[in-house]
C-alpha positions as CSV (number, residue, x, y, z in Angstrom):
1,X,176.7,66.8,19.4
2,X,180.6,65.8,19.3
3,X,181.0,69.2,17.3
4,X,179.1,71.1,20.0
5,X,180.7,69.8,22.9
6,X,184.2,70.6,21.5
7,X,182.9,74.4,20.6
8,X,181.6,74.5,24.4
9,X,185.1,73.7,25.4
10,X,186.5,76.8,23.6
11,X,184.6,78.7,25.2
12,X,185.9,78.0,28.8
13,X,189.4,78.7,27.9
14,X,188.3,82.4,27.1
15,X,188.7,84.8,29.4
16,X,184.8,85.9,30.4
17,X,185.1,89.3,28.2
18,X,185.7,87.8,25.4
19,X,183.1,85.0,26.0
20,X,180.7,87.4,27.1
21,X,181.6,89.2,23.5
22,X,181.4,86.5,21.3
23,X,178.4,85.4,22.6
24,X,176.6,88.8,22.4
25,X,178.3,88.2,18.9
26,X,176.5,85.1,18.3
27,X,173.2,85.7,19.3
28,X,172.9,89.1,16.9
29,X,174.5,86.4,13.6
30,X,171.7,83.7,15.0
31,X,169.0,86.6,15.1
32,X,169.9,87.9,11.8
33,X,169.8,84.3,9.9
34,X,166.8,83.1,11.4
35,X,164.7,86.8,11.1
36,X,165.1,85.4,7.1
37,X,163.1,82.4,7.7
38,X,161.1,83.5,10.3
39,X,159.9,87.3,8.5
40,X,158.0,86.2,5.6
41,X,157.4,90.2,4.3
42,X,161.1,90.1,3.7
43,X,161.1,88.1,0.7
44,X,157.2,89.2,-0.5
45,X,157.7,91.0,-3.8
46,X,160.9,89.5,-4.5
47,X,162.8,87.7,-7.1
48,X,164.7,84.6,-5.9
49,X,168.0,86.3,-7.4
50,X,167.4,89.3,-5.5
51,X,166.9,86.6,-2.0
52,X,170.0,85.1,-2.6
53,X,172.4,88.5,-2.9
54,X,170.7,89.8,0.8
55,X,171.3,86.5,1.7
56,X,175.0,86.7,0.5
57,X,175.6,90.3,1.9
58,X,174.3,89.0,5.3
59,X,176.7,86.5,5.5
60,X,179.6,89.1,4.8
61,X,178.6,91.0,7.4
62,X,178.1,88.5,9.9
63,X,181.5,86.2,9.3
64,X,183.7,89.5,8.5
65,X,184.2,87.3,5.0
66,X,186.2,88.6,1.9
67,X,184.1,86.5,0.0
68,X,181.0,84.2,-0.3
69,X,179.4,82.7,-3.1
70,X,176.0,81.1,-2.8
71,X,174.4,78.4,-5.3
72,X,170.7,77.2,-5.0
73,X,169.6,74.8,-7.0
74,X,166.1,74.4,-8.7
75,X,163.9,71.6,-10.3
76,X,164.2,72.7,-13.5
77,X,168.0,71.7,-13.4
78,X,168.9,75.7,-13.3
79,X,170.5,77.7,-10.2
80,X,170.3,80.5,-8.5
81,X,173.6,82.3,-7.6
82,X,175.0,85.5,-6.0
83,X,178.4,86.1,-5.4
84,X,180.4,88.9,-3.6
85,X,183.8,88.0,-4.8
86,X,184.8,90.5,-7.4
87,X,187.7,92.2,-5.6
88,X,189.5,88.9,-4.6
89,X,190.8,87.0,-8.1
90,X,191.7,84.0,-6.8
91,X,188.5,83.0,-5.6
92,X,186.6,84.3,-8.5
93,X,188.8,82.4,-10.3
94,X,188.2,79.2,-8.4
95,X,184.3,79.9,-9.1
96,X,184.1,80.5,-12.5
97,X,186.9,76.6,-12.5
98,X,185.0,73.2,-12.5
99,X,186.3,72.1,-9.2
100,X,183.4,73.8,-7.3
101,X,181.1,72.6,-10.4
102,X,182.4,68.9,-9.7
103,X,182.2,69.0,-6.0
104,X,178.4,70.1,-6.0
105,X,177.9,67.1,-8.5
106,X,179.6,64.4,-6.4
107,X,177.0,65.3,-3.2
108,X,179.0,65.6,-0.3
109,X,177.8,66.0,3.2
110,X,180.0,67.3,5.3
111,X,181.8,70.7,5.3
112,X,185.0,70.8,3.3
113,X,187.9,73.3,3.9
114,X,190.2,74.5,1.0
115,X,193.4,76.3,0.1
116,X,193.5,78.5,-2.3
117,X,197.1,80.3,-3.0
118,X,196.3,83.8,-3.7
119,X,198.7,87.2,-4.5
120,X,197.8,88.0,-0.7
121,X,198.5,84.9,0.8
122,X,196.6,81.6,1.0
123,X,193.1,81.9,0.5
124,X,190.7,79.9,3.2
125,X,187.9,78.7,1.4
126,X,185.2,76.4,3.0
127,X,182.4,75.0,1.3
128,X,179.1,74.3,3.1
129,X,176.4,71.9,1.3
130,X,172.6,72.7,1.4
131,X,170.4,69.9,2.1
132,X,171.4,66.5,3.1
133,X,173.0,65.8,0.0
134,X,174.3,69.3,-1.2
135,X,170.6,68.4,-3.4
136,X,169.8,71.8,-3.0
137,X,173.2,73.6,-3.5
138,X,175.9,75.0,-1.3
139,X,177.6,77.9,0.4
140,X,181.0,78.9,-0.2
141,X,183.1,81.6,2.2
142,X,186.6,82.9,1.3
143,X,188.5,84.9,4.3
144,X,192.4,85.0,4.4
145,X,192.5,84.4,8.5
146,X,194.4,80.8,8.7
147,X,191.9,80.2,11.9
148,X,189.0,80.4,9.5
149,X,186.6,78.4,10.2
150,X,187.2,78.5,14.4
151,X,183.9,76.2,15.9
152,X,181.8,78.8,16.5
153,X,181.8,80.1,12.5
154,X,181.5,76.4,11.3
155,X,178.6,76.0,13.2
156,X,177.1,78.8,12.1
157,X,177.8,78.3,8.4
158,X,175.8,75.0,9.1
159,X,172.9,77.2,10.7
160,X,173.3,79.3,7.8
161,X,172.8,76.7,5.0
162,X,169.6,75.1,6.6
163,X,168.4,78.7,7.0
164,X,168.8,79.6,3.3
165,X,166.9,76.3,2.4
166,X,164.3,77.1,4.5
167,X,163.7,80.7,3.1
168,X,164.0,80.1,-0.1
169,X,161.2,77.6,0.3
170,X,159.3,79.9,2.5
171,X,159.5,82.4,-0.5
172,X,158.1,79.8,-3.0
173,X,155.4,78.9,-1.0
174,X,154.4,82.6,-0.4
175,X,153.7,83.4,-4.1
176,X,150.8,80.3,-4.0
177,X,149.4,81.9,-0.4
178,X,146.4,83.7,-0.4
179,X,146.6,87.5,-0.2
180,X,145.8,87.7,3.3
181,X,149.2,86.2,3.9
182,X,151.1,88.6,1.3
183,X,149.4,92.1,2.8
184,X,152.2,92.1,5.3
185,X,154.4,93.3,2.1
186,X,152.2,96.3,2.4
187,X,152.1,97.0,5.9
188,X,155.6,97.4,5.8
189,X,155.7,99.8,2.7
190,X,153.6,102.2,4.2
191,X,155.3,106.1,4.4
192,X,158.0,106.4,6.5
193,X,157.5,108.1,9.2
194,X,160.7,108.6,10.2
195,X,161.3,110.6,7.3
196,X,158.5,112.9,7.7
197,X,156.6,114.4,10.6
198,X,154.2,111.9,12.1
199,X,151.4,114.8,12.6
200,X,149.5,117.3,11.1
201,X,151.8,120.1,12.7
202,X,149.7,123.8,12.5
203,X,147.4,125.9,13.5
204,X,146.8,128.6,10.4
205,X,143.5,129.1,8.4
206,X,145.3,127.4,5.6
207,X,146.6,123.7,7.0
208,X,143.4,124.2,8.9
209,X,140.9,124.1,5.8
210,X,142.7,121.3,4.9
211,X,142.2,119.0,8.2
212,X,138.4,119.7,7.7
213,X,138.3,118.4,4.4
214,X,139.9,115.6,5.2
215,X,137.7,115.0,8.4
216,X,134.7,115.4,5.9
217,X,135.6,112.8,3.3
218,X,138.0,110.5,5.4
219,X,134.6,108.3,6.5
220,X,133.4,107.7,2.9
221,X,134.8,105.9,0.4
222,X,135.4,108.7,-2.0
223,X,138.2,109.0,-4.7
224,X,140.2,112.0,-3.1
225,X,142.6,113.8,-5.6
226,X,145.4,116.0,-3.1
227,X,147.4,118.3,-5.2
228,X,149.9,120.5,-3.8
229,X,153.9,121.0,-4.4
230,X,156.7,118.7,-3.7
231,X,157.8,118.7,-0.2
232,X,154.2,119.8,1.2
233,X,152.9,116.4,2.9
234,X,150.8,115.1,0.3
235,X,151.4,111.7,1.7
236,X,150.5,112.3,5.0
237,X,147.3,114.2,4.4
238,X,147.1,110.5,2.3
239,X,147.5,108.7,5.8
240,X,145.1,110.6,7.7
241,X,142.4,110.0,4.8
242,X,142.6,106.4,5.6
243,X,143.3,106.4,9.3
244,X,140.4,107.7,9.8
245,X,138.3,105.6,7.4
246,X,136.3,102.7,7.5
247,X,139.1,100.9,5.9
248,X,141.5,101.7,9.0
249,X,142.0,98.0,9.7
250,X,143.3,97.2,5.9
251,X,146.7,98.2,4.9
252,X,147.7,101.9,3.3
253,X,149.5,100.6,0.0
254,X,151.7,102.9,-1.4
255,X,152.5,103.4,-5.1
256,X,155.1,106.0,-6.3
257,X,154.3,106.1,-10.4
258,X,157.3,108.1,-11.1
259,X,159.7,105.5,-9.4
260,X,158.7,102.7,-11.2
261,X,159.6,102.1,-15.3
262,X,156.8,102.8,-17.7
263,X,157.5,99.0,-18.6
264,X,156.8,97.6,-15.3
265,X,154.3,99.7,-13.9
266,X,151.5,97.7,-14.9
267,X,152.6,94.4,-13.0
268,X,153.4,96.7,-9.9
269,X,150.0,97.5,-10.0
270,X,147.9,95.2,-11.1
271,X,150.2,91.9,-11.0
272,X,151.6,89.4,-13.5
273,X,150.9,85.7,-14.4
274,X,153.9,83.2,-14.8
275,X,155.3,83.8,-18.0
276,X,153.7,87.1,-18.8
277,X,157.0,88.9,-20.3
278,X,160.5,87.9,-19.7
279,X,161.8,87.2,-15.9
280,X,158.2,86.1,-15.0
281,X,159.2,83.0,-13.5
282,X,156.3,83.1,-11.1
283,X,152.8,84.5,-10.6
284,X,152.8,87.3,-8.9
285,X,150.2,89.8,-7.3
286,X,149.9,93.5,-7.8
287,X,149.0,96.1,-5.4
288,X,145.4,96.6,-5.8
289,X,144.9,92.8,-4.6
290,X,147.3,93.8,-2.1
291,X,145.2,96.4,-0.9
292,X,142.2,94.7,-0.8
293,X,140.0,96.2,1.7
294,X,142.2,99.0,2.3
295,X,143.6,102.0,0.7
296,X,145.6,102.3,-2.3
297,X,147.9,105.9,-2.3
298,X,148.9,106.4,-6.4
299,X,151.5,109.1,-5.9
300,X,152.7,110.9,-9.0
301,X,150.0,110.3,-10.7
302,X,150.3,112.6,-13.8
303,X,153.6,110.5,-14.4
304,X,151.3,107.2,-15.6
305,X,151.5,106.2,-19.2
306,X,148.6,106.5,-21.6
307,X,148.6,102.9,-21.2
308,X,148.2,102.3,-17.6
309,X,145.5,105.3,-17.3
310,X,143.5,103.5,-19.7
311,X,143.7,100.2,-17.3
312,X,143.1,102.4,-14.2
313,X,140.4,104.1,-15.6
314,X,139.0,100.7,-16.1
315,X,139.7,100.3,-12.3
316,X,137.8,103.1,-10.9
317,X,134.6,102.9,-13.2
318,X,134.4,98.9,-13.3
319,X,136.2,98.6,-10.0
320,X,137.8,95.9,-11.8
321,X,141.1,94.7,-13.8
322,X,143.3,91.3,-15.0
323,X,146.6,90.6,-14.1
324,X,149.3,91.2,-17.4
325,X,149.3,87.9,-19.3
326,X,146.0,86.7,-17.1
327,X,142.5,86.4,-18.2
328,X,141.0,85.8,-15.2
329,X,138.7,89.6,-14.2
330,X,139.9,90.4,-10.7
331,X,137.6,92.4,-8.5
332,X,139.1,95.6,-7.1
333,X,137.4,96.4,-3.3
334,X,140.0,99.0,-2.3
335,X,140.1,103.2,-2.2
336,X,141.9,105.3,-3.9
337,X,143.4,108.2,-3.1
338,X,145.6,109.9,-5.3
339,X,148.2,112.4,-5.7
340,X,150.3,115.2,-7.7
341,X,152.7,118.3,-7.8
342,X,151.8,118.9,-11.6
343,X,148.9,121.0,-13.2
344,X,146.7,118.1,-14.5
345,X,145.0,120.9,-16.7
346,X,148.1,121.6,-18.3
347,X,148.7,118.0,-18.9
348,X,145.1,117.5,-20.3
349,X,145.4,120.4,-23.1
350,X,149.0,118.7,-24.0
351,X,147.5,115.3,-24.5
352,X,149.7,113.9,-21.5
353,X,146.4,113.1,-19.2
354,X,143.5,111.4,-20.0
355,X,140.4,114.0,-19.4
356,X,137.9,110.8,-18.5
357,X,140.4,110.2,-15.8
358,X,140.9,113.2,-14.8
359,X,137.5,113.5,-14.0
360,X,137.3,110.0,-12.1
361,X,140.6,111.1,-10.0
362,X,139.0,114.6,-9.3
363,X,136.3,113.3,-7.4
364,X,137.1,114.6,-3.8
365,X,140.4,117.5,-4.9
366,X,142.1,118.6,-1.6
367,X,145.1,121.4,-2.2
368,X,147.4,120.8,0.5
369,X,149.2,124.7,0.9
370,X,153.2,125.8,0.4
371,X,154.7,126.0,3.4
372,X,155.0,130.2,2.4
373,X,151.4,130.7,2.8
374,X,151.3,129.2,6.3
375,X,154.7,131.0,7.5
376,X,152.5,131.0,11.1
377,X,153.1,127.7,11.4
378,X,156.8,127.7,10.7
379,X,157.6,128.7,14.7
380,X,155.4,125.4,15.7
381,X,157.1,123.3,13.2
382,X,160.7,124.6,14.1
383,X,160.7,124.0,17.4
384,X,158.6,120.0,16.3
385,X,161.6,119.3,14.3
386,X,164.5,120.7,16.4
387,X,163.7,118.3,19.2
388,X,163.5,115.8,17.6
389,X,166.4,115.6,16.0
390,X,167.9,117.1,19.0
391,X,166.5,113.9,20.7
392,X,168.2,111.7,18.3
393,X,171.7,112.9,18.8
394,X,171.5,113.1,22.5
395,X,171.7,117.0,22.6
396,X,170.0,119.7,24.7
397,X,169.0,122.7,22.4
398,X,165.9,124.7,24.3
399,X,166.4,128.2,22.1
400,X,165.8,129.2,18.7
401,X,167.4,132.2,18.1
402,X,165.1,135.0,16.8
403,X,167.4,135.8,14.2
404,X,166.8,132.1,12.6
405,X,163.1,131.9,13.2
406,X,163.0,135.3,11.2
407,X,165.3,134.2,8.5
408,X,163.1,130.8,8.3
409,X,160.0,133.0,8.3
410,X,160.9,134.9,5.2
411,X,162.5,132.6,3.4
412,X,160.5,131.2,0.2
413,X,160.8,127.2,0.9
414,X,160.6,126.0,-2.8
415,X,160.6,122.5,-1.1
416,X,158.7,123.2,1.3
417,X,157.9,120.9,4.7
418,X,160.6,118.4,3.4
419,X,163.4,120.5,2.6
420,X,162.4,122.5,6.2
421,X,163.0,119.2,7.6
422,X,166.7,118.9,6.1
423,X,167.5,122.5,7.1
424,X,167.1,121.7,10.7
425,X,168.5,118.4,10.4
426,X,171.9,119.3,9.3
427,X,171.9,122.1,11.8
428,X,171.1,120.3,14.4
429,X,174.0,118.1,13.8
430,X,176.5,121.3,13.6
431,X,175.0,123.1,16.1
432,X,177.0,122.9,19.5
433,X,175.3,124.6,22.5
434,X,171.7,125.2,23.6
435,X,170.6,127.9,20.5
436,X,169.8,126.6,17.4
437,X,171.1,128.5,14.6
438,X,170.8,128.3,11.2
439,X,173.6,129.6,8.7
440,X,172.3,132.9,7.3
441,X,174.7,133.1,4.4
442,X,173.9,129.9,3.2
443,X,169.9,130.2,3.5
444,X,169.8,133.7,2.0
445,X,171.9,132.2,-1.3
446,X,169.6,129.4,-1.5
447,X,166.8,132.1,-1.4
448,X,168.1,134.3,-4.4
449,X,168.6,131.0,-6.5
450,X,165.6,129.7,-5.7
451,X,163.1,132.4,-6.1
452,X,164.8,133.7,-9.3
453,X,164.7,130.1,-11.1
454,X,161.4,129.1,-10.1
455,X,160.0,132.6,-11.1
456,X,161.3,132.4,-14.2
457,X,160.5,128.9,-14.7
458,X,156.8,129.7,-13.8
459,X,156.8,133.5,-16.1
460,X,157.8,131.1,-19.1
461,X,155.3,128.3,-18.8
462,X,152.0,130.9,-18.8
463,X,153.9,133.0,-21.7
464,X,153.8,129.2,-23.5
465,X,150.3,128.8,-22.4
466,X,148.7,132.3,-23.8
467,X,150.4,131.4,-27.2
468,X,148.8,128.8,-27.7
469,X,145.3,129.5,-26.7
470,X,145.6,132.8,-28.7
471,X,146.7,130.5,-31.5
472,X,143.7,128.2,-31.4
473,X,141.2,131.4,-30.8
474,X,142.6,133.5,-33.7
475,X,141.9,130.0,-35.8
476,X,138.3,130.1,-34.9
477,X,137.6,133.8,-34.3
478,X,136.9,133.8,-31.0
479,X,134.4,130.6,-30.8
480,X,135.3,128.4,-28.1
481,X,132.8,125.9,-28.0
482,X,131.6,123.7,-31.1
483,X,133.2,121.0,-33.4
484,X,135.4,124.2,-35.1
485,X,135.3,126.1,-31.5
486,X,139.3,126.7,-30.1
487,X,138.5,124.0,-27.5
488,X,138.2,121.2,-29.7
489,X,141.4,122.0,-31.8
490,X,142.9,122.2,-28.6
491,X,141.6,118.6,-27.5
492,X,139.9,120.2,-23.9
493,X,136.9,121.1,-22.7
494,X,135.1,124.1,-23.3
495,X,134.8,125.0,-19.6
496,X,138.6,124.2,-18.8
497,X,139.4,126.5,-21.7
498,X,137.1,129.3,-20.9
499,X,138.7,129.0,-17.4
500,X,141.9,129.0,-18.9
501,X,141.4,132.5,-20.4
502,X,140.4,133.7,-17.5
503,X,143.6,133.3,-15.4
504,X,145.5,134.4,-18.3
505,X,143.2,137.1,-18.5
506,X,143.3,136.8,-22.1
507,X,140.6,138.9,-24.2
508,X,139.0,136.5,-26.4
509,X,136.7,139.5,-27.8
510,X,139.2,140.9,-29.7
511,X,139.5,138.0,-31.7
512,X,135.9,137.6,-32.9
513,X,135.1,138.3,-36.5
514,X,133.6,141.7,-37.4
């Protein structure tokens, strides 16, 4: 209280402005450190390492330090320690000495402020226990300001070192919750909307095929399959699925499996038991018990090891898995819905995809269409995401010049809805009056690239294909179905073969046997 008062007496020798600052100051640092405590989805998912650097880079921000160095200590007689001091010697230095060692040992209570002499001057360093004790570790801050620490910043450092003891706890006691608890993790992954358009934006035949077939298997529980290029909103048709399900009131959780290692894919998905591999300090659940009762969204799905689509296979025909290193046979009540740019087919007659899971996956298929066979909805779209980000920079732009909307008509969009979206974006931001112009030069460049690349990209694949079916029919003269038919060498079905040969219009008379 003594402490207090003399930091409340500060304050009235300020002139108002900068009280009024410092406390508007204040109040964000107090917000930020206790939102770490009091926001339990921030730390769901994480490793205590990865706790204690955000912690650390908080702190940065917050006390404009050149340093800070924070130690945790466990009941296994380990630590847990993140540091931000690599550009500053002298207090890397002092870290990696035994005084700070020694002065955690001795338990001190109270804050301790020291000098540290340093190429750029003295170096203030003051050290802040964690618990009553120091027990449970300590906070260190290095700034070069002589004032350092002023009342204000030692209390907060005090504020701060309960604070990280109390989230660090927090996070311990969230891994032995029940799941109903850790589902907030997965509210807060679902797709960003901010990063894509929060509607189904159109009105042509083709988006419109698409909005009945979701409105027709949304209220089941169906596996859906949505194929369709990058860029085309694969995850939002994913969203609508579910918002309009009987699993609404359950979280979306969404898995990308071309972001995540091959190693690690399994825990993501299915969870991990203490000890499992290396760095499995603690139980942990995967995202199928996370979205229990909800939706699970598996995008990228033709990037899965052989692996994992055996142990998701086992998923959607036993609607159950185990945890890796577990034993324990874990029910899975969710829905999935899954997702891909590549040809699954393709993937199949290469022995990259699993055919049985193929099958499970292509329960429900919806092909979501390239934004250049709906160019009608490019005008609607246009104009969505002009004003928006129009809105966002505080600008008034209420034409579209007819020259842009007839260069965005006719160009090919090999990224289709999402690289539409960055288009406008960036010129919005260079645009400075009421029309909205987009650079001609630059989109027509783009265009020549584009088409040419992915043209030839697409003329090389089918020439690769033909070969090879040719191969395997001139090898069996002609047969395609049996155990010495051209569809077994090739390791597909007959039908996928046969249709196959049809697209390629490839004459598989010709090389029957006289």
């Amino acid at each position: 209280m003594r402490t207090l008062a003399r930091g409340l007496y500060a304050y009235k020798s300020m002139s108002n402005e900068n009280v009024a600052e410092e406390n508007r100051q204040l109040r964000q640092i107090i917000r930020d450190l206790v939102a770490l405590a009091n926001v339990p989805a921030v730390w769901m998912g994480r490793e205590p390492q990865k706790i204690a650097e955000s912690f650390v880079d908080l702190l940065m921000r917050a006390l404009r330090l050149d340093g800070a160095y924070l130690r945790l200590n466990r009941q296994d007689e380990k630590f847990i320690q993140a540091s931000r001091a690599s550009e500053i010697p002298a207090f890397a230095e002092w870290l990696k000495s035994q005084q700070n060692h020694a002065w955690a040992a001795v338990g001190q209570s109270e804050q301790q402020r020291i000098e540290i002499p340093s190429d750029n001057g003295t170096l203030y360093v003051v050290v802040t226990p964690i618990g009553i004790l120091a027990e449970a570790g300590f906070i260190a801050t290095a700034v070069f300001r002589p004032e350092y620490p002023n009342e204000t910043e030692a209390l907060l450092l005090s504020l701060a070192a309960n604070q990280a003891l109390i989230s660090f706890q927090t996070s311990a006691l969230l891994n032995e919750r029940s799941r109903t608890e850790q589902v907030m993790v997965a509210l807060g992954e679902e797709i960003d909307q901010a990063s894509m358009f929060e509607e189904i934006i159109g009105s042509s035949p083709a988006i419109q095929h698409v909005i009945s077939r979701v409105a027709k298997v949304a209220r089941t529980d169906t596996t859906v399959l949505i194929l369709g290029e990058t860029g085309t909103g694969k995850e939002l048709i994913a969203r609508a699925i579910h918002r309009r399900s009987q699993r609404s009131g359950y979280p979306l959780v969404k898995v990308n499996c071309a972001a995540i290692p091959p190693s690690l894919i399994a825990s993501e998905l299915f969870g991990h038991e203490r000890g499992a591999f290396t760095g499995a300090l603690q139980r942990r659940l995967g995202r199928f018990e996370l979205a229990k009762g909800g939706t699970i969204f598996l995008d990228e799905i033709g990037e899965l090891t052989p692996e994992t689509q055996i142990a998701l296979l086992r998923v959607l025909q036993d609607r159950e898995f185990e945890r890796v290193g577990g034993t324990v046979v874990l029910l899975a009540d969710v829905r999935v819905i899954a997702a891909t740019n590549r040809d699954l087919e393709a993937a199949i007659a290469t022995g990259a995809f699993r055919l049985d899971l193929f099958y499970r996956l292509n329960v429900f298929p919806i092909e979501v269409p390239p934004l250049r066979e709906r160019t009608e909805d490019i005008p609607t779209l246009v104009e969505y995401f002009v004003q928006r980000y129009a809105s966002k920079l505080g600008k008034k732009i209420t034409i579209v010049s007819r020259e842009t909307l007839k260069l965005l008509q006719t160009y090919h969009w090999p990224g289709n809805i999402r690289e539409l979206q960055n288009v406008i974006e960036r010129s919005v931001i260079l645009c400075e009056g009421k029309v909205f112009r987009v650079d001609e030069s630059w989109m027509l460049s783009r265009s020549s690239r584009g088409s040419l690349s992915s043209e030839t990209l697409s003329k090389r694949l089918r020439s690769q294909e033909r070969e090879i079916i040719e191969e395997a029919l001139a090898k069996s003269k002609g047969r395609i179905a049996g155990a010495s038919g051209a569809a077994a060498k090739l390791g597909i079905p007959p039908s996928t073969l046969d249709s196959r040969i049809k697209n390629l219009k490839i004459n598989k008379n010709r090389f029957k046997a006289d």
